[in-house]
C-alpha positions in Angstrom: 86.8 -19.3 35.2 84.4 -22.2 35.2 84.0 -22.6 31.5 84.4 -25.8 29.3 84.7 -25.8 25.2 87.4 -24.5 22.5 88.7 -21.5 21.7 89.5 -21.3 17.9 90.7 -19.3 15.5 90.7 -19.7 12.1 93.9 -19.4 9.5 92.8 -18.5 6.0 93.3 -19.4 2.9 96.1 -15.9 2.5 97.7 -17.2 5.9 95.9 -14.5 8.1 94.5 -15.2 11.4 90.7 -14.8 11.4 88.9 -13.6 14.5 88.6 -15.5 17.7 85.6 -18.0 18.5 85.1 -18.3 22.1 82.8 -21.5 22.2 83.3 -22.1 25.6 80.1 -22.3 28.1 79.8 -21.5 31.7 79.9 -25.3 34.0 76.8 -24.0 35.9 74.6 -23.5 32.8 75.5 -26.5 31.1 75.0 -28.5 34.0 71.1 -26.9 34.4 70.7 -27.4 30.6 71.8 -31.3 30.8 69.4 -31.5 34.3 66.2 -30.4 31.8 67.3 -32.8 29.4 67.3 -35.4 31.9 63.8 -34.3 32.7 62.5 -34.4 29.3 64.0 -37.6 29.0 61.4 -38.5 31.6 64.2 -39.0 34.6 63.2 -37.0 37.6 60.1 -35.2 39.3 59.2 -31.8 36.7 57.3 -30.5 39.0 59.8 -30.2 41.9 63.0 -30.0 39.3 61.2 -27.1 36.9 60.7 -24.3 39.5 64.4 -25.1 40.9 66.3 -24.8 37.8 64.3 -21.6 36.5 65.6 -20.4 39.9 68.9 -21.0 39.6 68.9 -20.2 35.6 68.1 -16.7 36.6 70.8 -16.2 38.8 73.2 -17.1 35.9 72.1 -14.9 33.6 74.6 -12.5 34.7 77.4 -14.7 34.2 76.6 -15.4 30.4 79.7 -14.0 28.3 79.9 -15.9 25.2 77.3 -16.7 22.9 77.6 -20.1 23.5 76.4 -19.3 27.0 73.4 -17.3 26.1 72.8 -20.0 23.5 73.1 -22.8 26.3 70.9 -20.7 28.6 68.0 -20.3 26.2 67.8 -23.5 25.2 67.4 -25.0 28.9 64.5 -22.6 28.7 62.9 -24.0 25.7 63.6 -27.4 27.1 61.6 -26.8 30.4 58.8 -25.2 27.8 58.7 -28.8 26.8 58.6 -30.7 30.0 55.8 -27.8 31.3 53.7 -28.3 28.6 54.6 -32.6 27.5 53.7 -33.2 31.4 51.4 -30.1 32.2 53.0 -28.8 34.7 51.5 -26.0 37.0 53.3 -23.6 38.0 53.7 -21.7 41.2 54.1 -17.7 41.4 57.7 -18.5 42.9 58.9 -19.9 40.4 57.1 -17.8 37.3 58.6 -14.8 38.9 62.1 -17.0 38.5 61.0 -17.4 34.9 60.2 -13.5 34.5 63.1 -12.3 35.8 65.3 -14.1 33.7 63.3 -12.9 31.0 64.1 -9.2 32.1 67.9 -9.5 32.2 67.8 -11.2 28.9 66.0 -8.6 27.4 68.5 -6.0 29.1 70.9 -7.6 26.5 69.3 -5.5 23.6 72.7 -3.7 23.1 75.3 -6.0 23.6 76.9 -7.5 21.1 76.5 -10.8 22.5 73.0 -11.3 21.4 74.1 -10.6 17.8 76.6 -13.0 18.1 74.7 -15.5 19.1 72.0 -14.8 16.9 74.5 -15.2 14.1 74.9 -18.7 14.8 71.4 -19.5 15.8 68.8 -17.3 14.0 65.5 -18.8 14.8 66.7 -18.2 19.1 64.8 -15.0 19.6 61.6 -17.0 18.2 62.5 -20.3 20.4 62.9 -18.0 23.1 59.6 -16.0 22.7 57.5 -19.6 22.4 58.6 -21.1 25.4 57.8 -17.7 27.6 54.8 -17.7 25.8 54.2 -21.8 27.1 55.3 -21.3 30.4 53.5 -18.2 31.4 50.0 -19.9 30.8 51.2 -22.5 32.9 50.2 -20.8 36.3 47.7 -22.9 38.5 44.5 -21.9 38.5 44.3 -21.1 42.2 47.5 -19.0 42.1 45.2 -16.8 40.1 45.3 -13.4 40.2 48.8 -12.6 39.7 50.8 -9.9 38.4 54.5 -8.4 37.7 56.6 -5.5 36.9 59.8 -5.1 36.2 61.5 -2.6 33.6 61.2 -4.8 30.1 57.9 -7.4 31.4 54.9 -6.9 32.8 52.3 -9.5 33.2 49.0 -9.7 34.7 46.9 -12.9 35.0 43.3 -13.4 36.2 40.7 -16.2 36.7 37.2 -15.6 35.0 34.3 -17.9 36.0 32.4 -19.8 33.8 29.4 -17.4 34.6 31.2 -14.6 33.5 29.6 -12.4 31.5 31.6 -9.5 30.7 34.4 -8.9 28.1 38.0 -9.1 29.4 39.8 -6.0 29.5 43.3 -5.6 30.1 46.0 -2.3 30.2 49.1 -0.7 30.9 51.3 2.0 31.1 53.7 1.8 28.5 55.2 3.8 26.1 53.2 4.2 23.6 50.2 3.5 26.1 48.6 0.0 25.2 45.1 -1.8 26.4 43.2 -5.0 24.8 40.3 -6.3 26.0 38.6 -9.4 24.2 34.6 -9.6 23.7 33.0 -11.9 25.5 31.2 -13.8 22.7 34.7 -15.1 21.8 34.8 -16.5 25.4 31.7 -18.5 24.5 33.3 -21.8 23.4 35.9 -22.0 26.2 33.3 -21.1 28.7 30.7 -23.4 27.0 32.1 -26.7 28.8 31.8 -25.2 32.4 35.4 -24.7 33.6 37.4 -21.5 34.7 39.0 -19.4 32.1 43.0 -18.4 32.8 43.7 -15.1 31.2 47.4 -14.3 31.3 48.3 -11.0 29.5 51.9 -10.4 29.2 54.2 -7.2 27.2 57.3 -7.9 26.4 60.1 -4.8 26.3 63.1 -4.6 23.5 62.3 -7.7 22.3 61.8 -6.8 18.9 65.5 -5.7 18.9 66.3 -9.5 19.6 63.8 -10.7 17.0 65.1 -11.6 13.7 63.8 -8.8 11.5 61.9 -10.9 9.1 58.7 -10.0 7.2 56.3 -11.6 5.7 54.7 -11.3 2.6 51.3 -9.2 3.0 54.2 -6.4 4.3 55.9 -5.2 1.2 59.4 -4.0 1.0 58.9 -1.3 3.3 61.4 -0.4 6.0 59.8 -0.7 9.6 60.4 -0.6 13.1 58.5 -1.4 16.3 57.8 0.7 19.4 59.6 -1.7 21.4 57.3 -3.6 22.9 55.4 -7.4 22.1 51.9 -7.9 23.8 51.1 -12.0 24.3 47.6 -13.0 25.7 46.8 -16.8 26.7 43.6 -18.1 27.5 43.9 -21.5 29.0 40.6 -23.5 30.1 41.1 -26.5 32.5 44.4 -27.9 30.8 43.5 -26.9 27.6 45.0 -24.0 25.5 43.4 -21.2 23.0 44.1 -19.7 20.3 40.9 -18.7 18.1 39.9 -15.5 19.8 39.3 -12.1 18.5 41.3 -9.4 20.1 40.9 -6.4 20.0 44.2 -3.8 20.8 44.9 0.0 21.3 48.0 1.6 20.9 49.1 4.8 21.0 50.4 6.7 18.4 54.0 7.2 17.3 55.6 8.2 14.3 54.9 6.1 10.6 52.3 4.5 9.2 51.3 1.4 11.1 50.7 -2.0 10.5 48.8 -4.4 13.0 50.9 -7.4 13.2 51.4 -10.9 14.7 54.7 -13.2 15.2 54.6 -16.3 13.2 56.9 -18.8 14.5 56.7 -20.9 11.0 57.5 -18.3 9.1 61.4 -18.4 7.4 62.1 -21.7 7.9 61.4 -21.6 12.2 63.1 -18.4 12.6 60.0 -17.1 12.7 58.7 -13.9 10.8 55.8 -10.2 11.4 52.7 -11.0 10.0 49.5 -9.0 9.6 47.2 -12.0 8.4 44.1 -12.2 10.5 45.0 -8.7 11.7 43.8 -5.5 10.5 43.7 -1.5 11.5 40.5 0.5 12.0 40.4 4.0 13.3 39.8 4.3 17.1 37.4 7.1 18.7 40.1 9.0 20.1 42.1 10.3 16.9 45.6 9.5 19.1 45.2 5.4 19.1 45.4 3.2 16.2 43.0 -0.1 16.9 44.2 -3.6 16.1 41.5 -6.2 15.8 43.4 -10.0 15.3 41.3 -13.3 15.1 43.9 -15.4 17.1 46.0 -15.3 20.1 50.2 -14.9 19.9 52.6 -12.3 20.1 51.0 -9.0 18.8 52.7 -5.8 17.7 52.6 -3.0 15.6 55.4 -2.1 12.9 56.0 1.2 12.2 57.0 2.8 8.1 59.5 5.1 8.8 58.3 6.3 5.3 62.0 6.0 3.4 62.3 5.8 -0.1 62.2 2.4 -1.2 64.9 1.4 -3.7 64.7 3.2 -6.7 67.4 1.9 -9.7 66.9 5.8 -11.0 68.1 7.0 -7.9 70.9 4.7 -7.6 71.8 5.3 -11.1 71.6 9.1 -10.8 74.2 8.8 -8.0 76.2 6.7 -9.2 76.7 8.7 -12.5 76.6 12.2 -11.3 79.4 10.3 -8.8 81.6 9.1 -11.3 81.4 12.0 -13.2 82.3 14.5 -10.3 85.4 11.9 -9.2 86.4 12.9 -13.0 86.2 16.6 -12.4 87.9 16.6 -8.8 90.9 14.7 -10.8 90.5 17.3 -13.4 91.2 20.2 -10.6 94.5 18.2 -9.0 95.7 17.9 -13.0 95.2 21.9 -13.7 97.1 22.6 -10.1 99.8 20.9 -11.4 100.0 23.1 -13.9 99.4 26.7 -12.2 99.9 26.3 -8.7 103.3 28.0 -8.8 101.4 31.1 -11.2 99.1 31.7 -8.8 100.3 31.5 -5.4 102.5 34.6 -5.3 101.9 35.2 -1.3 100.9 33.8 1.7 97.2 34.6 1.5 97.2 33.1 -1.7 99.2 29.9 -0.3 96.8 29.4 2.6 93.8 30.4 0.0 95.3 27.4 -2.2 96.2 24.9 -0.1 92.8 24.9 1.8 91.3 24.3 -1.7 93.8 21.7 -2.4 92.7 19.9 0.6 88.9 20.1 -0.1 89.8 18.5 -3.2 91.5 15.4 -2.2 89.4 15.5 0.8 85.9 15.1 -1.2 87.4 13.4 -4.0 88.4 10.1 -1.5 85.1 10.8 0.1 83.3 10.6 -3.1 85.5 7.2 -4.3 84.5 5.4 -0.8 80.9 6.3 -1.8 80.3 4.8 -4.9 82.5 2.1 -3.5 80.0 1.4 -0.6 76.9 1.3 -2.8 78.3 -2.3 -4.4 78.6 -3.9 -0.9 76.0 -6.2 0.8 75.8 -5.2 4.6 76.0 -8.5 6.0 78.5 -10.5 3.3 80.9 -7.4 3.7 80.4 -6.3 6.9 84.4 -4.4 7.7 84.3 -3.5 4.0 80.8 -1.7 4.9 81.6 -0.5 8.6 85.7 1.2 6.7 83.6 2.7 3.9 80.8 4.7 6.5 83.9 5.7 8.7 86.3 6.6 5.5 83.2 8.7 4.1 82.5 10.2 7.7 85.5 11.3 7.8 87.0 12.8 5.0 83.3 14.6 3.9 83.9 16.1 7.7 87.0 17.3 6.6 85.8 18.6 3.6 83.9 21.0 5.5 86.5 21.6 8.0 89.0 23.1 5.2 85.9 25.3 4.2 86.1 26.2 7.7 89.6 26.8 7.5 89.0 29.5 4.4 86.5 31.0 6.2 88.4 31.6 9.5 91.8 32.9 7.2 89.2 35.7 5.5 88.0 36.5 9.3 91.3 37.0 10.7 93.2 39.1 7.7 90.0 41.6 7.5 90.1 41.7 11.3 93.7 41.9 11.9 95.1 43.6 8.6 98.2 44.1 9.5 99.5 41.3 11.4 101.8 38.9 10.2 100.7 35.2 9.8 103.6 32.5 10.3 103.3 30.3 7.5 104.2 27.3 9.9 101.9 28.4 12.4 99.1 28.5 10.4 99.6 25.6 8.3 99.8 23.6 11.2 96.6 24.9 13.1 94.4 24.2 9.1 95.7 20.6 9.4 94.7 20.4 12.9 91.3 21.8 12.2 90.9 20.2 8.8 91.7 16.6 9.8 92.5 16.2 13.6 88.8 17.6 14.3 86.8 15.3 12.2 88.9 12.9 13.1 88.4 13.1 16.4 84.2 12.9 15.4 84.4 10.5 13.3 86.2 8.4 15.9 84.2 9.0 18.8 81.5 8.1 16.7 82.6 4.8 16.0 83.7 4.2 19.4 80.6 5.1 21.2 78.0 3.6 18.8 79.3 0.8 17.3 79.8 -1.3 20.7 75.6 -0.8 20.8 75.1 -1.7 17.6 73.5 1.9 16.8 76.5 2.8 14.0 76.0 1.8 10.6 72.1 1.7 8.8 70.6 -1.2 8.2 70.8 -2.3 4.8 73.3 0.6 4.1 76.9 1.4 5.0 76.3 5.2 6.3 75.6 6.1 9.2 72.6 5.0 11.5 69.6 7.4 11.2 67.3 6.2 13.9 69.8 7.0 16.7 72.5 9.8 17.6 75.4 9.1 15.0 73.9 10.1 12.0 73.8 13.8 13.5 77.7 13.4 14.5 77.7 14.3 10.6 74.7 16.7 10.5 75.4 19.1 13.1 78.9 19.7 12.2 78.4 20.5 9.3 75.1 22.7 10.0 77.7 24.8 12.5 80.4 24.9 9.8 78.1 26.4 7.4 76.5 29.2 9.9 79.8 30.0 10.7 81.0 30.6 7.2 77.6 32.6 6.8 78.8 34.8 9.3 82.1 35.2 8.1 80.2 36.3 4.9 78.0 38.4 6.6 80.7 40.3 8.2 83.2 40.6 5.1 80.3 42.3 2.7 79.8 44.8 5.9 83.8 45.8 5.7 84.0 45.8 1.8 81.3 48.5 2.2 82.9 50.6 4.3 86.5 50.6 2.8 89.6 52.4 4.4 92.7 53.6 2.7 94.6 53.4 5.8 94.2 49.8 6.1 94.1 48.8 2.8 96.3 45.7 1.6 98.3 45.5 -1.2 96.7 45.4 -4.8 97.8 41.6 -4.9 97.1 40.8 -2.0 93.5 42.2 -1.6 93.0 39.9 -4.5 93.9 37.2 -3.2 91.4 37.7 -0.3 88.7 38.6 -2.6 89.5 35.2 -4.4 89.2 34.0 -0.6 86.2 36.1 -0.5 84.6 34.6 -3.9 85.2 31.1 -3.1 83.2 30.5 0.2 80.3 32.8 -1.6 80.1 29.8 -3.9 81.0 27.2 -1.9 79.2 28.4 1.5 75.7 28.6 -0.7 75.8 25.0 -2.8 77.4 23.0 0.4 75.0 24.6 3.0 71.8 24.4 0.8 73.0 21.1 -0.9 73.5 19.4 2.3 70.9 20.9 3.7 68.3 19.9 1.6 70.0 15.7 2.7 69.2 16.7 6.1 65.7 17.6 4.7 65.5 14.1 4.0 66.5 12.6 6.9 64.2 13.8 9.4 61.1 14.9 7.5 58.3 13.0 6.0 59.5 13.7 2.5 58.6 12.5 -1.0 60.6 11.1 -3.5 61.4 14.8 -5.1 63.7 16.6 -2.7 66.1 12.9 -3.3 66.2 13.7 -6.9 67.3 17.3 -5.6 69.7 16.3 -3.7 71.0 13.6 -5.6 71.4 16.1 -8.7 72.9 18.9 -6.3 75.4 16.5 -4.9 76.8 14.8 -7.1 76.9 16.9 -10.1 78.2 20.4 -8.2 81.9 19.9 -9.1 81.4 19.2 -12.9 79.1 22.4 -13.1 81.6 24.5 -11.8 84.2 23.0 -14.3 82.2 23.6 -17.2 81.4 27.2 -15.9 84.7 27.9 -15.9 86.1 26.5 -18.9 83.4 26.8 -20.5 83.6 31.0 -20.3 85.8 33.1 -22.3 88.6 34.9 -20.1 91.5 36.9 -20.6 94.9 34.9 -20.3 95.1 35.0 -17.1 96.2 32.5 -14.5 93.2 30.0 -13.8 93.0 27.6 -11.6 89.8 25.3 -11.2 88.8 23.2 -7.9 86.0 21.5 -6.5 83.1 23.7 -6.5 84.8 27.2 -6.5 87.4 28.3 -9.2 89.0 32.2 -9.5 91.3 33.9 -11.4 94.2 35.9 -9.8 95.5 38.1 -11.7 98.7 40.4 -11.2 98.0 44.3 -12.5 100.6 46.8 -13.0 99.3 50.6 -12.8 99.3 51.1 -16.7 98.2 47.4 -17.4 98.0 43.2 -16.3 100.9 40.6 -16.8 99.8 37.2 -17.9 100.9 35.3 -14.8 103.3 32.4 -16.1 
């Protein structure tokens, strides 16, 4: 390993080891980052040194595995920026497609966790970095002119207008969403005026919004955005001289959210630059599927995307956190009263299985529901393991909540199925742990494990789960199946109850105990399903500020409803027992009357 630095790891104020900090950079890079500093030092020939050390820069890329190499390597590329543009350097089309290249591999790091890393320790990189592409792409000679590349994250395409040129300059390409500019030709007056050629260099830039910090500035709001992954950067260079007042005019097609024509500021946030949409404005297009940009000056152009959330709302958050608390009250409520009845009412092994599944939704959505209004005090960011525990703690055990639901609904199945068969209480019990915790588990897990390495698990700004890729639906689609299932289930227990036989009747006590079975996923099948249903409502429609309230209400105030309708009621003194969102009543008759069930 050619690497030079220190390792270190830090010992904290408690005596435990922090994490490892592997500052060590690769021999090759640093020596190409002290050769360009050499250079701008003014030792050495930029013209013949430039083109070589872009060549052999993009050859390590690959071998950058610590942030302090991808730190090193970037900044030997902002350094030749400097020397290219100090000395004016021209460039030849060997070594821009050096240049390029590099730029695509770095841009392949969009996922890996190095960037973030690095861009931990310096924020303002991804703008450095974007600068001195943008300096060193203009930098072509005029008679290399035209020139063009493709490669999977940049295109470019360059031509040469002459000074009697008198047409606008037009410019596309195939991208997703589809994207052209062209530039009217009365704001190639001035640069035409003095008689030179005019070097138009149009460059689009793949994934690196994901590497931009995601800074705003002020004429945005506090909206949410995203981008559609790409950054478009036109230069106009006449003679040695560079650009920028130009109006441009850009089409992109459409994609989801309201968009916002936009432009990166370098100044903005101290240097670590910033989206801004001054100068910039939207105009509807002729074809009703393009949204037209018109900008007054030349940088890197984009479009940001609302993905129309709910902004913060303090009644929302104070709805939650209330209806929260309050149901964590009740749920405590429902362990206290099974301390009292538990022996009264489970008098068989329907009734066990009945109760224990119960039990198990209660302490299953009552830790759910604590890690919940924990999460919503942490910063993502300043907490980020107290934020990344809470989203897999509330994954899993509001997964499991549903799997013991499951677990209900599969117990009614088999004893109306299979009425006279046996079930082995150890058996059974060990197959409802397995599907109540070992299964969402197991998605909860795999969630974490596949999506966290890319940087696609938690939300930003929130510690759930991340909407925009596949891991929010690791929660969704459970629990979507879960629910048909038990709807089934449903479906098919109301079809035998209507055509009852004495033959395979079960006993008195016992058919109550699987009409208690019965009762409890008619309630809980119904506010679950249509509760959670109405979150995933939400999530992937355009929806107002309404169905949150709805869902707020329904969700965190279910358990204390069902409390209150139970205690609430008159009822003979029978056994009771009251949990989560279902509670029922078993009762023991005799032929001439009841018995109140001790």
């Amino acid at each position: 390993m050619n690497k030079t630095g220190t390792v270190e790891r830090p010992c904290g104020p408690d005596g435990i080891w922090g994490p490892i900090q592997n500052n060590c950079i690769d021999t090759g890079i640093l020596a190409l980052y002290d050769e360009a500093m050499l250079l701008q030092a003014g030792q050495g020939k930029p013209d013949e040194r430039v083109p070589q050390i872009l060549e052999m820069l993009q050859e390590r890329v690959e071998v950058a595995s610590t942030p302090s190499d991808l730190l090193k390597l970037l900044s030997t590329v902002q350094v030749l920026a400097s020397v290219v543009a100090e000395v004016r350097t021209a460039l030849k089309p060997s070594a821009l497609k050096d240049l390029l290249t590099m730029t695509d591999k770095v841009l392949d790091m969009h996922s890996s966790s190095l960037w973030t890393m690095a861009q931990a320790k310096e924020p303002s990189m991804g703008s450095n970095f974007l600068l001195a592409v943008e300096t060193l792409v203009r930098s072509l000679s005029p008679k290399d002119h035209p020139f063009s590349f493709n490669s999977s994250n940049v295109l470019l395409q360059s031509r040469l207008l002459e000074p009697t040129c008198a047409e606008d300059y037009k410019i596309s390409f195939s991208t997703r969403p589809p994207l052209q500019a062209w530039i009217p030709k009365y704001s190639l007056t001035p640069p035409v005026h003095n008689g030179t050629s005019i070097s138009m260099t149009s460059v689009v830039l793949q994934k690196l919004d994901h590497l931009l910090p995601f800074n705003h500035g002020q004429g945005l709001g506090d909206l949410q955005y995203a981008t559609p992954g790409l950054v478009l950067v036109i230069s106009i260079t006449a003679g040695s001289e560079a650009f920028t007042q130009a109006e441009v005019i850009m089409d992109f097609g459409h994609t989801d959210g309201n968009l916002r024509c936009v432009f990166w500021d370098h100044n903005l946030f101290h240097h670590a630059g910033g989206w801004s949409d001054k100068g910039c404005r939207a105009q509807a297009a002729n074809d009703s599927l393009v949204t037209q940009c018109i900008c007054q000056h030349l940088t890197a152009f984009s479009i940001l995307m609302s993905r129309n959330t709910v902004p913060e709302n303090p009644v929302l958050t104070l709805l939650s956190q209330v209806g929260l608390g309050t149901s964590i009250l009740a749920l405590l409520l429902c362990l206290g009263v099974y301390r009292l009845v538990w022996r009264a009412v489970v008098r068989n092994k329907v009734a066990f299985f009945r109760h224990a599944a119960l039990f198990n939704m209660v302490i299953c959505l009552l830790i759910a529901d604590i890690w919940f209004l924990v999460s919503s005090v942490f910063v993502p960011g300043t907490h980020d393991l107290l934020c990344l525990a809470s989203t897999f703690l509330c994954h899993f055990f509001y997964l499991a909540t549903f799997f013991w639901m499951l677990a209900q609904a599969l117990l009614l199945a088999h004893q109306l199925l299979f009425v006279f068969h046996q079930l082995s209480k150890p058996l059974v019990l060990s197959l409802m742990v397995i599907l109540g915790y070992l299964c969402p588990l197991g998605f909860a897990g795999v969630t974490l494990g596949l999506y966290l390495p890319q940087g696609q698990y938690l939300r930003e700004g929130k510690c759930w789960l991340n909407e925009k890729g596949v891991a929010v639906y690791t929660f969704a689609g459970p629990v979507l199946a879960i629910v048909g299932v038990n709807g089934l289930v449903l479906a098919m227990t109301v079809l035998k109850l209507l055509r009852p036989s004495l033959s395979e009747g079960p006993p008195v006590e016992k058919r109550q105990a699987l009409m208690g079975v019965l009762k409890a996923l008619l309630i809980l099948t119904p506010i679950f399903g249509i509760t959670w249903g109405l979150g995933l409502v939400t999530l992937v429609e355009e929806a107002s500020i309404v169905p949150h309230y709805i869902f707020i209400i329904l969700n965190s105030f279910q358990v204390q409803e069902a409390l209150c309708k139970r205690f609430c009621h008159t009822r003979p003194p029978n056994s009771a027992i009251s949990l989560a969102t279902n509670e029922t009543y078993i009762s023991k008759h005799s032929e001439g009357g009841s018995q109140t069930a001790r």
